[in-house]
C-alpha positions in Angstrom: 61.7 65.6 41.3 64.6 64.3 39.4 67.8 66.5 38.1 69.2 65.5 34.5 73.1 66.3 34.6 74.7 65.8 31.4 78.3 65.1 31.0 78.2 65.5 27.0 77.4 63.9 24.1 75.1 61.4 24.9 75.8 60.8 28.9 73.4 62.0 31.4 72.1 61.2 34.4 69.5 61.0 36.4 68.9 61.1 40.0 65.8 61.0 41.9 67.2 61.7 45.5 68.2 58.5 46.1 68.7 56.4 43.0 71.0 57.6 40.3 71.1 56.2 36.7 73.4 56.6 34.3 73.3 56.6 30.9 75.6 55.6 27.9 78.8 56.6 29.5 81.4 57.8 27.1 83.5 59.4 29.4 86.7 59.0 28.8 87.8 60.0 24.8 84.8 62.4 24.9 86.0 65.9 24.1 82.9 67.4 25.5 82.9 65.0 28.3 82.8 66.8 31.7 83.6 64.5 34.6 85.7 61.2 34.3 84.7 58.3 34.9 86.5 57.5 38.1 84.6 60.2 39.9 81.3 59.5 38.6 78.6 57.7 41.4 75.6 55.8 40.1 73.9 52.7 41.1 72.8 51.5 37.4 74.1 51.7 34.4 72.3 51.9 31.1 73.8 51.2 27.7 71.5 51.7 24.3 74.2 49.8 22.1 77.7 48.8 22.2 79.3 51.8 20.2 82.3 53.1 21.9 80.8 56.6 22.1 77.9 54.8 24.2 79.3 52.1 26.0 82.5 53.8 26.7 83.5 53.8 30.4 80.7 51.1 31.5 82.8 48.8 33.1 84.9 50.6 34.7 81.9 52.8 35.9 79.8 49.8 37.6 82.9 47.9 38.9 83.6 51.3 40.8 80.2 51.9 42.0 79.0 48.6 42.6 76.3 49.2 40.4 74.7 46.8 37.9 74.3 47.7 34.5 71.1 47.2 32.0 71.2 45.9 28.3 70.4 43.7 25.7 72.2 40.2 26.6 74.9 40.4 24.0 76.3 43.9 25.3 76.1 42.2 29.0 79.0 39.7 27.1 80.7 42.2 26.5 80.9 43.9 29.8 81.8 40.4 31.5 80.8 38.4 34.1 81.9 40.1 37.2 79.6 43.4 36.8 76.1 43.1 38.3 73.8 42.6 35.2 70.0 43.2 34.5 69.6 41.5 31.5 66.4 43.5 29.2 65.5 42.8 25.8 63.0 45.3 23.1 59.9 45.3 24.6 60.1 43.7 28.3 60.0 46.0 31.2 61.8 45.2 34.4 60.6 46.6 37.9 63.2 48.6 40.3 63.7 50.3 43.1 63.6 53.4 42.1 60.3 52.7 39.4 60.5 50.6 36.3 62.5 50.5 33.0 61.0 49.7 29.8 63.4 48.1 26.5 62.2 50.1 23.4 62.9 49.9 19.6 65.9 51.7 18.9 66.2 52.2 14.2 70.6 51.8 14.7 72.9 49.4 14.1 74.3 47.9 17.7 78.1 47.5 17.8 78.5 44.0 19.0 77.4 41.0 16.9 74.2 39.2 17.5 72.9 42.6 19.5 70.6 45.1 18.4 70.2 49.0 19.5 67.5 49.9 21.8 66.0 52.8 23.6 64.3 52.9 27.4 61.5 54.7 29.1 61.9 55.0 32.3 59.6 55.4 35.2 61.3 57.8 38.4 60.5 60.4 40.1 56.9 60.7 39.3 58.2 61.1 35.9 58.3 59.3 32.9 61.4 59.8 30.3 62.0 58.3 27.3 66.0 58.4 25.7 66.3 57.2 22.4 69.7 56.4 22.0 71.0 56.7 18.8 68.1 55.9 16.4 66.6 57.0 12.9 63.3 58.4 12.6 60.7 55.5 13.1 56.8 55.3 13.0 56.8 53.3 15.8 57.6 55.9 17.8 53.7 57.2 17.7 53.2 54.0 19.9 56.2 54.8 22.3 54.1 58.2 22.8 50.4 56.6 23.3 51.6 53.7 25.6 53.8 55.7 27.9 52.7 59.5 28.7 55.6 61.0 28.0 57.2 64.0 30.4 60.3 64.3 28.6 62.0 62.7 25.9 66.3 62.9 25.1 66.5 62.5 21.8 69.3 62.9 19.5 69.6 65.6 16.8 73.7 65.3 15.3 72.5 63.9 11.7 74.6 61.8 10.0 74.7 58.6 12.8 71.5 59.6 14.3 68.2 61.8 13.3 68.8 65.2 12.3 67.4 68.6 13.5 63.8 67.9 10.9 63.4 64.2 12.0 64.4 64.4 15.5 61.5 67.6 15.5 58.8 64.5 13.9 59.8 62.7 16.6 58.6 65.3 19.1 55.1 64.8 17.3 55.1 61.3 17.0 56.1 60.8 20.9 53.5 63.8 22.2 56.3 64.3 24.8 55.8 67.2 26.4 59.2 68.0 27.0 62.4 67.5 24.8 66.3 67.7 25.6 68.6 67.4 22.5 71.8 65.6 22.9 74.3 63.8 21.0 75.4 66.7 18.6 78.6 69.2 18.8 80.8 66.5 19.8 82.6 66.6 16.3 82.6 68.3 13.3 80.6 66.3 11.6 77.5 66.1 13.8 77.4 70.0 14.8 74.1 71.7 14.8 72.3 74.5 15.5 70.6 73.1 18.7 68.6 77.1 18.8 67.3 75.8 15.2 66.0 72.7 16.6 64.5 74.5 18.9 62.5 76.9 17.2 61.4 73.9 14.6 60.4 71.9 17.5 58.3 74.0 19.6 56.5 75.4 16.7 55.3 72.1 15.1 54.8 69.8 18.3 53.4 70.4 21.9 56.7 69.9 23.4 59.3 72.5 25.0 62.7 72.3 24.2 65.1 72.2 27.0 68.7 72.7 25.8 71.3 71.9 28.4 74.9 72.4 28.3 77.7 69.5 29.2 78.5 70.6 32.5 74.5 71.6 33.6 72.1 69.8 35.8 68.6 70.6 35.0 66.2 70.1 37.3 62.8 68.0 35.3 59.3 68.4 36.9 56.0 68.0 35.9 55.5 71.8 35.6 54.1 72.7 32.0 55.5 76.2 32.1 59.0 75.2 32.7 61.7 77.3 31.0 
């Protein structure tokens, strides 16, 4: 069992009962955010790219928790020295504690020179979950889908930085996940969507349920098909 809490916009995470992971924590600035960062506990911390609405409250987050964070070697730069670090890069996999983490393609421009953006499948719970960070629609995401089995994916449906609500619905097909959350939309005007829409679009042209969840809700993820 693991329970997805999202804090808005693209912050979630994940904790399997003993190990939480957090994700991409733009905390502070975040009109949808809700929890700040000073009260959040987590023992990693996992940043896609270096865009302030992903990075966000990192540092602050893993000097307060003792945590270590994972990324792509030029975002650890960034963060500094005195943080714990777990240096990844696109396509190594690193084992855990709690499972294993995965470095996947991300199609986005990364915020911090040198760096590139990146997605990660991880392995907890009995699970395995793929975010996408902020990304385009790529091909390459077909062999995402037939190397890892996918439970769920979280990918992002706001248009205009990221996929919209038709791409982000190929995606579905392309991963064969058999379970979708939708993030990184409503946060601003110009990335609102009609997350119902997606919805509908997704479940009727790919084998995945959609699973919308509001900032504020945890959502329990299992391995049960006929999950609401």
């Amino acid at each position: 069992m693991v329970n997805f809490s999202y804090y808005g916009h693209a912050a979630f995470l994940l904790d399997d009962g003993k190990y939480k992971l957090l994700f991409d924590p733009f905390l502070t600035g975040n009109p949808k955010a809700t929890i700040k960062s000073g009260d959040v506990v987590c023992d990693y911390v996992l940043v896609s790219h270096a865009h302030g609405d992903h990075i966000g409250d990192a540092d602050h987050i893993v000097m307060n928790n003792n945590a270590a964070v994972i990324a792509i070697p030029e975002i650890l730069d960034v963060c500094g020295e005195n943080v714990k670090q777990i240096p990844m890069n696109i396509g190594g996999s690193v084992n855990l504690p709690f499972g294993k983490v995965r470095m996947v393609f991300a199609q986005h421009s990364s915020g911090v020179t040198g760096g590139i953006a990146c997605g990660f499948v991880v392995y907890i719970g009995g699970l395995v979950i793929y975010y996408a960070g902020d990304t385009a629609l790529f091909s390459d995401m077909k062999l995402i889908g037939q190397k890892d089995n996918l439970d769920y994916a979280i990918l992002p449906i706001g248009d205009n930085y990221t996929m919209g609500l038709e791409d982000a619905a190929l995606a579905a097909q392309l991963l064969n996940a058999r379970h979708v959350i939708p993030v990184h939309y409503d946060t601003w005007p110009i990335i609102e969507q009609d997350v119902e829409q997606y919805k509908k679009l997704t479940e009727s042209t790919s084998r995945a349920r959609v699973h919308i969840v509001k900032p504020g809700e945890t959502m329990e993820l299992t391995l049960n098909d006929a999950q609401a």
